[in-house]
N, C-alpha and C positions, 0 to 999 in steps of 0.2 A: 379068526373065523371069516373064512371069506364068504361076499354078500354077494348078491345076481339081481340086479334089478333089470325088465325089461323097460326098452324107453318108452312104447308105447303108456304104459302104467304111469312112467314119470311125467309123462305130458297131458295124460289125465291130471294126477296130481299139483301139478303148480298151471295150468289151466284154471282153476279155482280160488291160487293165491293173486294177489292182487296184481294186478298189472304192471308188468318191468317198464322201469324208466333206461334210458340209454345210458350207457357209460362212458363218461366224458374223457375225453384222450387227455394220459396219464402217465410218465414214466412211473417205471415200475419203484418199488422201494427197497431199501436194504434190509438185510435180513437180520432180523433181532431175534435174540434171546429172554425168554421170559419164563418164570418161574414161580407156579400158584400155590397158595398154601394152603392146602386140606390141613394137612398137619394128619399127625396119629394119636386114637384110633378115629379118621377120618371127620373130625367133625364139623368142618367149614361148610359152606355150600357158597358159592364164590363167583361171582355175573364179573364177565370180562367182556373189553369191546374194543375190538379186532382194528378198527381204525384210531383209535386216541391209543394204541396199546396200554391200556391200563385198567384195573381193576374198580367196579365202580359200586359194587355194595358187596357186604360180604356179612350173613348171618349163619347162626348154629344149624343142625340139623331138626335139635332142639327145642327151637321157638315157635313152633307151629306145630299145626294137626292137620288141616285141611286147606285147600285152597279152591277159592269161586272166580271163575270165571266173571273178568269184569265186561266184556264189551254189550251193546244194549239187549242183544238178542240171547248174551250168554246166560245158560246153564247147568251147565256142567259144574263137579265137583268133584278133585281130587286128593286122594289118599297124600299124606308123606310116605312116598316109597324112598326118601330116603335115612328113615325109620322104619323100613320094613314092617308099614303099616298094612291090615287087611281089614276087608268088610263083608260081611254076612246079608244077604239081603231076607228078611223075616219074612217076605209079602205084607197083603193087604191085613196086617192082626190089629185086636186092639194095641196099643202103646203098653199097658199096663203089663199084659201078659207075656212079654219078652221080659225073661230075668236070670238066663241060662246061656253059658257058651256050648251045650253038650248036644252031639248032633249036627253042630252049626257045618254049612260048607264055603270057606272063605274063597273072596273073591279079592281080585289086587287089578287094577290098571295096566293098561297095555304098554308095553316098555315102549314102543317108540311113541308116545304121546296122542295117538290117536284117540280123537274126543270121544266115537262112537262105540269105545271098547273100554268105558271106567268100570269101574266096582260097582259103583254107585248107578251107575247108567241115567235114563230118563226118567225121574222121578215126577214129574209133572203129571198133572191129571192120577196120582195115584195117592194111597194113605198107605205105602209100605214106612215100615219101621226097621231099621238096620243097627245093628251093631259094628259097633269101632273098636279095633284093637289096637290100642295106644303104645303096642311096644315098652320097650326100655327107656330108661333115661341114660344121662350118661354114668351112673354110676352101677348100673345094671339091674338097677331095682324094677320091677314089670309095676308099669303106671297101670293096667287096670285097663276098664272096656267103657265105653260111653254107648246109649243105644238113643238113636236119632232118627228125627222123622222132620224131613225137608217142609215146608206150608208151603209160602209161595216163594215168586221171584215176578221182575218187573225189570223195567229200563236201568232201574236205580236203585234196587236194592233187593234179598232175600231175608225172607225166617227162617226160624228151624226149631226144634224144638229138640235139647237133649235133656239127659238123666244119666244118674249107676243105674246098673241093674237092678238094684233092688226098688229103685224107685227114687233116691234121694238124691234131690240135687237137683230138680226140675226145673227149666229154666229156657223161657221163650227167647232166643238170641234175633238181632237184627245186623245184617254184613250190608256194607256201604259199598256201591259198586264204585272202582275209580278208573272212569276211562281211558286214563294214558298210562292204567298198567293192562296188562294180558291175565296175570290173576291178584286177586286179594287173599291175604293169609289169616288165618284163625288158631288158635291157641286156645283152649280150655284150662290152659293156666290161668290163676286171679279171678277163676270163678268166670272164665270164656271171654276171651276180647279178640278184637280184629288185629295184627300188627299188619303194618305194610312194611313189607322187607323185600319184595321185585323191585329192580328201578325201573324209571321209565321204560317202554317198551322200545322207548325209538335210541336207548340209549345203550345196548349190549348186545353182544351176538352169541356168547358163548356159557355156559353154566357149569361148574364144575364141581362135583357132586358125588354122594351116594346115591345110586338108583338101582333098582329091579334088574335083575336081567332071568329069564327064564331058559333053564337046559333044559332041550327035549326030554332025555335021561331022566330028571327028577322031576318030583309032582307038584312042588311049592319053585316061586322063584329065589335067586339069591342076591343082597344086595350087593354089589362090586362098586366099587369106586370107577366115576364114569367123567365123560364130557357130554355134555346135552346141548343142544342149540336153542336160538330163540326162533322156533318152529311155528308159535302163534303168530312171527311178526316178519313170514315169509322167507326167515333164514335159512339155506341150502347148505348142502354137502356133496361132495362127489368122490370117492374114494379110491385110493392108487394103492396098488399093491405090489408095482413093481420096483417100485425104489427110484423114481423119478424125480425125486423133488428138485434136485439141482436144474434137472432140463424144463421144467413144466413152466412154462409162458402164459399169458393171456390168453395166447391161438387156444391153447389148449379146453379152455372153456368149453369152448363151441362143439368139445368131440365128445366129451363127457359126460356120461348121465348124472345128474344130478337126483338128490330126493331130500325129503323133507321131516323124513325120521328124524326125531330128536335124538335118538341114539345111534346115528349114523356113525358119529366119531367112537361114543361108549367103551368098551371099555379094554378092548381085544387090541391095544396100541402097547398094550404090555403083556409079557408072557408070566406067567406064577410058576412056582419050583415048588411044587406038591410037597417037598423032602422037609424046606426051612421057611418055605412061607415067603421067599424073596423073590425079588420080582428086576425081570432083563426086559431093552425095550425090543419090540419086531420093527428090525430095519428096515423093514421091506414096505411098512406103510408109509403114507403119507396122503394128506387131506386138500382140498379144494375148496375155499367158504366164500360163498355168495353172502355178506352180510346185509347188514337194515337200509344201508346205504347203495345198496345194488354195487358193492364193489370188491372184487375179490381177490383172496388171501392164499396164499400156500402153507403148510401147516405141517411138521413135522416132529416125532419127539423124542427126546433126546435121554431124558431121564425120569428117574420118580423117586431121588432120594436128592435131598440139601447135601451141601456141604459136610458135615455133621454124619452123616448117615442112616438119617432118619426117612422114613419113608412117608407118602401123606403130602409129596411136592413135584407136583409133574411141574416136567419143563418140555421146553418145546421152543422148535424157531420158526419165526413167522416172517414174510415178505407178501407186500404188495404185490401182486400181478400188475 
């Protein structure tokens, strides 16, 4: 699906992100082969970092519910969308009297990671109570709804307050912010704990994952197996759709708009076969990544299935500019 961004927009947008350092003259690198494993039915989520070429945490889909923005000023609160999680916003009600999914109108997070468009939105200054749809597990059992009402947040840390609907289970949570991630993760597994499962912020560029994606066509999003960037810690993308990779140089930087969509790469790098469900890659793309380290990569892919024939393993070749 091809994207349009105007550059003016894009220079609003990384205007904002923090201030480019120069890039130190660099011959370019060779072009490597690499190969991440979602596995099938997709349950990895998998932090890759563009200049050590290597994989540097890799947790389930599974181990979280929610994630808080850690930096001092953050937050924000976001769904697992890649559990095709959704949220209900109840307003200002009592706590008590939320105990019904029926009527509800769900809301889900902006696929390209933009803060100002969560489910959950700005909850501050308000006593709304919301509902969580905790999805499936892996074994396709539906885990049930949790209804929550955010207290505060600070430099250093957030409440919250969840329940079941029917009331059981009440329990005032406390999340520890941790500065040199971009979020903190939560699970209401074990009766609600924090896990940290992001690495460092300053230590991946690329995320490889289930995520949202919304067709105009239908009224709910769907999730599709994606590539997401690390967009909180000013990772860029700039998109070719001419089948360039071979020719595309450093110069090239300088001509290309860039943006800062987390789902810029997403998930149109591969074509589906409606027929069998199998999936061909589009030749025709290939990618441009400004990582954490202000230095950039070319990015092209080549496969989505192992050896094996299993699908659940994007590959891709990557080279230094």
């Amino acid at each position: 699906m091809q994207k349009l961004y105007f550059l003016g927009i894009v220079f609003i947008l990384m205007s904002c992100l923090k201030e480019d350092k120069p890039v130190p003259a660099h011959l370019a690198g060779a072009i490597e082969t690499v190969q991440i494993e979602i596995g099938y039915p997709y349950t990895n989520q998998v932090y890759y970092d563009c200049g050590n070429n290597q994989v540097v945490a890799t947790n389930t889909k599974y181990d979280w519910d929610l994630s808080f923005e850690c930096s001092a000023a953050g937050f924000h609160i976001l769904n697992n969308t890649a559990k095709g999680e959704f949220t209900a916003n109840m307003g200002s009600v009592p706590f008590s009297s939320v105990n019904s999914v029926g009527n509800v109108t769900w809301l889900w997070d902006a696929e390209n990671g933009n803060l100002d468009s969560t489910a959950i939105g700005d909850w501050r200054n308000t006593t709304n109570v919301y509902i969580l749809d905790l999805q499936f597990n892996a074994n396709g059992s539906h885990l049930g709804y949790k209804k929550l009402q955010f207290l505060t947040v600070n430099n250093t840390f957030y409440t919250f307050k969840s329940a079941n609907l029917d009331g059981t289970n009440e329990v005032i949570h406390t999340v520890n912010k941790k500065p040199d991630l971009n979020f903190i993760h939560f699970t209401f597994s074990n009766g609600g704990e924090t896990v940290e499962l992001e690495p460092n912020k300053e230590n991946w560029d690329l995320l490889f994952t289930n995520h949202y994606h919304k067709f105009s066509n239908l009224p709910m999003p769907f999730v599709l197996t994606q590539v997401l960037t690390n967009k909180y810690n000013n990772v860029l993308v700039s998109e070719d759709n001419n089948n360039l990779f071979q020719a595309t140089t450093l110069a090239d930087t300088s001509r290309n708009p860039f943006t800062n969509n987390w789902d810029e790469i997403g998930y149109d790098w591969k074509i589906r076969n409606s027929q069998d469900n199998s999936f061909t890659i589009d030749n025709n793309k290939s990618y441009i990544v400004k990582t954490v380290e202000n230095l950039y990569y070319k990015i092209r892919f080549t496969d989505f299935y192992n050896s094996s024939g299993l699908k659940g393993y994007p590959t891709f070749e990557i080279q230094k500019l």
